[in-house]
C-alpha positions, 0 to 999 in steps of 0.5 A: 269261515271256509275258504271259497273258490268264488268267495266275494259278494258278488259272487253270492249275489250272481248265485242268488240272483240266477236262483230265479231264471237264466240270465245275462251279466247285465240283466244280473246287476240291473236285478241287483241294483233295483233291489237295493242289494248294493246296500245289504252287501259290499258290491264291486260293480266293475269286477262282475264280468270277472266273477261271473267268468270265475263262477263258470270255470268252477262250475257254478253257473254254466253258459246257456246260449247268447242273445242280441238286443237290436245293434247292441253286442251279443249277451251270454245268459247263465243259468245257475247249475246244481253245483253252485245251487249247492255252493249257494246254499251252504254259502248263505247257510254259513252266513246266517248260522256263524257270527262274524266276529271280525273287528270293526275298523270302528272298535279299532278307532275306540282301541286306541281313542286315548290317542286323542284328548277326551273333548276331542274324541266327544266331539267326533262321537257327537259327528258320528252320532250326526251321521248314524241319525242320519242314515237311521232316518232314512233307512226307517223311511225306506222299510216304511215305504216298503212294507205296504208292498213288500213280504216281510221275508224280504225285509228282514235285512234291512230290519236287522240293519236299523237294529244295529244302527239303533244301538250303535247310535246309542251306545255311541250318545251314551259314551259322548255323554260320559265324555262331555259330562266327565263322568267317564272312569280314567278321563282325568288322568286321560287329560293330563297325559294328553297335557303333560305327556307323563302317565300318571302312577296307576295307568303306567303301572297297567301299561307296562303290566300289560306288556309283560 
């Protein structure tokens, strides 16, 4: 992906959210944590006013006057300029139509799993699969409360993530069976080296083929 002059999350999220109407910094996240935004994307809250200085020097929004609510202190609102609706757009175009291919911190756990015995690993499969049903119940009873009320377009984030976790959750049951059950090709001599410290013939023979 291109480097940006403005290129986190919350900076997408202040540009969509003034896509709507003018707004002050508080009014932008109080929008953003009433839609649940914080769950779609990484969100750091307390960088917002700096983000938001940051949009403006390059452009992107601009400053349209400043409003006092009773004895609180004078708010700055924003509007959104026809350069960070430009920025906005190419930004959520570059999203949606380029895969994120960035490894997992997940796939880098099961790269090196072998650092652990294989019960182990069964075991935290069998944690992660707790906690992955977990969150997967929840978030289908949230899309389900919502759909009542909510267009669909405003709910295909959270659909996209319940697919995800549906799958992961059972590619995740699927190899912690394998595991527990032994099935796995590899785990016997997994054991041994796990027991003895000594990798048998064939598995040697791979790794030092690999690091040719």
């Amino acid at each position: 992906m291109k480097r940006r002059k403005v290129g986190n999350m919350l900076g997408l999220a202040v540009l969509s959210t003034l896509l709507e109407r003018p707004m002050h910094p508080y009014e932008m996240a109080s929008v953003l944590q009433e839609r649940g935004k914080d769950n779609d994307m990484k969100i750091k809250w307390g960088s917002l006013y700096t983000v938001v200085g940051n949009l403006e020097k390059h452009g992107f929004i601009a400053a349209v006057e400043s409003v006092r609510d009773g004895g609180r202190p004078e708010r700055t609102v924003y509007q959104l300029t026809d350069a960070g609706r430009a920025e906005l757009e190419d930004w959520v175009a570059e999203l949606l139509g380029e895969p994120d291919l960035e490894p997992t911190k997940f796939q880098a756990g099961l790269s090196i799993m072998a650092s652990l015995g294989p019960d182990e690993v069964a075991q935290l499969l069998s944690k992660r699969l707790t906690a992955l049903d977990k969150r997967l119940g929840e978030r289908a009873a949230a899309l389900d409360a919502s759909r009542a009320e909510v267009p669909r377009i405003f709910l295909v984030e959270s659909e996209y993530e319940l697919a995800l976790l549906r799958a992961e959750a059972e590619w995740v049951r699927g190899l912690r069976d394998d595991l527990a059950a032994g099935a796995l090709p590899g785990i016997t001599e997994w054991r041994h080296y796990r027991e003895t410290g000594e990798l048998p013939e064939d598995l040697t023979a791979f790794v030092e083929g690999g690091q040719e």
